[in-house]
C-alpha positions in Angstrom: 24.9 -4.2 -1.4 22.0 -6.3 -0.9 18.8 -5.6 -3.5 17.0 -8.2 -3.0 13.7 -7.8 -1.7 12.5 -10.1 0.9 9.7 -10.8 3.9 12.4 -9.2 5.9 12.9 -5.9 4.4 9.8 -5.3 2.6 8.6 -3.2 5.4 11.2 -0.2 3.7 8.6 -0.2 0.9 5.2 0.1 2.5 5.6 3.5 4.0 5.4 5.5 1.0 3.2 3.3 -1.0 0.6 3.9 2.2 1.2 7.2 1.7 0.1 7.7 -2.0 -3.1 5.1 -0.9 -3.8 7.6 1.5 -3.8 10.9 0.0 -5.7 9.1 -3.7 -8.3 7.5 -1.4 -8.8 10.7 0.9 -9.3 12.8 -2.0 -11.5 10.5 -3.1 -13.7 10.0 -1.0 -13.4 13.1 0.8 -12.1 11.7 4.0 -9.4 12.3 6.3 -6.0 10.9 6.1 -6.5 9.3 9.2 -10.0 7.2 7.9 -7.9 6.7 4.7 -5.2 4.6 6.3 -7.3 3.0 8.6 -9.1 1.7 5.5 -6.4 0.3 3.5 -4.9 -1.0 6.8 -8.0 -3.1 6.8 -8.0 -4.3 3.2 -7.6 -6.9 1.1 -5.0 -5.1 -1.0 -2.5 -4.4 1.9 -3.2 -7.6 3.4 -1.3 -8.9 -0.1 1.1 -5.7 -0.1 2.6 -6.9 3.2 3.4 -10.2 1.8 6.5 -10.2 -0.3 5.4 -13.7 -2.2 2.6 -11.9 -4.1 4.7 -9.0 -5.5 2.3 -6.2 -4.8 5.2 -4.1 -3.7 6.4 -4.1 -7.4 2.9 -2.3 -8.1 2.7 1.5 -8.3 0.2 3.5 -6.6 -2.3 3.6 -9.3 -3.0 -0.1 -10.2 -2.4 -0.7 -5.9 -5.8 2.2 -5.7 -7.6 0.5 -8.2 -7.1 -3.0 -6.5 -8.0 -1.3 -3.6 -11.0 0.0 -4.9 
């Protein structure tokens, strides 16, 4: 069994970190879910999440919101 984590299967990660983005930011900032992804889609912060060489995916929701932020 493969557990390395690489470019290629990074993507199995992202979904639920999103997630947790999502439902911190919305409450938040009292937005919809919907805005809320939009937002991070647009950011900085997944813009390094979505690249395995900067290790973002080994950061948990909490320090990923207040990079984010």
């Amino acid at each position: 069994m493969n557990l390395n984590v690489t470019q290629d299967n990074l993507y199995l990660f992202l979904p639920s970190k999103i997630s947790w983005l999502a439902d911190m930011l919305s409450e938040d900032k009292h937005v919809s879910i919907a805005e809320a992804v939009k937002e991070i889609y647009a950011s900085d912060t997944y813009r390094h999440l979505e690249k395995e060489e900067t290790k973002y995916w080994h950061l948990g929701p909490v320090a990923l919101y207040e990079d984010l932020k």
